[in-house]
C-alpha positions as a printed Julia matrix, in Angstrom:
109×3 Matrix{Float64}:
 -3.06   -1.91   15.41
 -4.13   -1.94   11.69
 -2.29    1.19   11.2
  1.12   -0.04   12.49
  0.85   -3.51   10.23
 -0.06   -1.04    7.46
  2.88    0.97    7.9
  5.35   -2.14    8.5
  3.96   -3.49    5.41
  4.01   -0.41    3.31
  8.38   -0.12    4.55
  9.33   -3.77    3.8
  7.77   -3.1     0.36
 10.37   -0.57   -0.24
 12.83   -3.76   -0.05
 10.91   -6.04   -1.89
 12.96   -5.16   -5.01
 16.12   -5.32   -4.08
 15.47   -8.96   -2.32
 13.83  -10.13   -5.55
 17.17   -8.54   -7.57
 19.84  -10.54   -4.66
 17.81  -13.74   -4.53
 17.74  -13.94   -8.66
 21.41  -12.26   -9.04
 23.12  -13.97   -6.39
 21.69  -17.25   -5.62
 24.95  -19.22   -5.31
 27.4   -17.16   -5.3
 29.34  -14.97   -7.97
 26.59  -14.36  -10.47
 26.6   -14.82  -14.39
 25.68  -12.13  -16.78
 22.64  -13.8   -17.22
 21.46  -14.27  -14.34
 22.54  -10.37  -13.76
 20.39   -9.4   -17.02
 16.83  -11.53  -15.62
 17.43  -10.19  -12.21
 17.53   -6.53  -13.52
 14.55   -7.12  -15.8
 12.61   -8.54  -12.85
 13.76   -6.18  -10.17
 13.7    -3.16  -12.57
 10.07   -3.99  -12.75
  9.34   -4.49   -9.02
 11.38   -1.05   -8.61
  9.36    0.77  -11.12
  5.68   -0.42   -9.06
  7.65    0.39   -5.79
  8.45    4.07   -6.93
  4.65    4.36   -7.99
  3.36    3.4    -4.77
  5.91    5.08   -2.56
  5.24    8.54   -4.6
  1.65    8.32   -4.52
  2.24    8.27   -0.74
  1.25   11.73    0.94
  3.87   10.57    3.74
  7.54   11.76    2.44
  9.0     8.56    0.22
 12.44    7.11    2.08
 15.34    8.95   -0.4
 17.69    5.68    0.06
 14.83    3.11   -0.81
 14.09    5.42   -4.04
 17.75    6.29   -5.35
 18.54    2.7    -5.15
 14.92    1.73   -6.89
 15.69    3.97   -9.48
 19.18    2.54   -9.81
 17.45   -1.18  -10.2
 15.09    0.78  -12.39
 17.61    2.15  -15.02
 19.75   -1.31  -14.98
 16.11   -2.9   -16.01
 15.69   -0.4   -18.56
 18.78   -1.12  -19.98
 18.79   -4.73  -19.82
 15.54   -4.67  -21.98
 16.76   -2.23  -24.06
 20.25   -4.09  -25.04
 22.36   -0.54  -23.63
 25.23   -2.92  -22.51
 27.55    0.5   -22.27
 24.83    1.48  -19.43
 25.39   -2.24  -17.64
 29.26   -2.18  -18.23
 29.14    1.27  -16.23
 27.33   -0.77  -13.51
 29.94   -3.46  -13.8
 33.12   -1.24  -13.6
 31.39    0.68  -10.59
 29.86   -1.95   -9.03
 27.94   -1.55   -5.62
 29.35    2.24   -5.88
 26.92    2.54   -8.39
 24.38    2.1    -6.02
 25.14    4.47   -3.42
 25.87    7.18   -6.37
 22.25    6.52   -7.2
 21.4     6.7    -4.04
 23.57   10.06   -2.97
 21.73   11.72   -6.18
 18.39   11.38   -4.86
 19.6    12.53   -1.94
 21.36   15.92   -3.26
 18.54   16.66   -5.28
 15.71   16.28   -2.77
């Protein structure tokens, strides 16, 4: 029984990130750059500790959980680093940007 909560617990941390990066992006609707900039810095931060533990893993990590944690990851990187041409590509793409970061992982593993 331990073992199953374990391993529930272990896949809903693979979505922790992105439901920290919604909840602080999207609270009420269309979101502000701001609130677009602290939700990357926060979930680019959650994303980074979620591709630690999920690597460290001897099980096989989920591809779609990591493409799109490395996706939060880069936007995080760039919103503390000021790239705003890296975060106007995520603008013009949009969610697309997420599945492309997703598909990549995927091609490459």
């Amino acid at each position: 029984m331990k073992r199953i909560a374990f391993a529930v617990l272990e896949y809903l941390l693979g979505f922790l990130a992105l439901a920290v990066f919604a909840a602080l992006a999207f609270p009420q609707g269309a979101p502000s750059d701001q609130r677009v900039l602290f939700a990357f810095k926060v979930g680019g931060g959650l994303a980074v500790v979620e591709l630690a533990v999920l690597l460290c893993r001897a099980a096989p990590a989920n591809r779609l959980i990591v493409g799109a944690n490395l996706w939060r990851a880069a936007g995080g990187l760039a919103a503390l680093t000021r790239q705003w041409w890296w975060l106007e590509g995520y603008r013009y793409l949009g969610e697309s940007g997420l599945f492309i970061g997703i598909a990549a992982v995927g091609h490459r593993a």
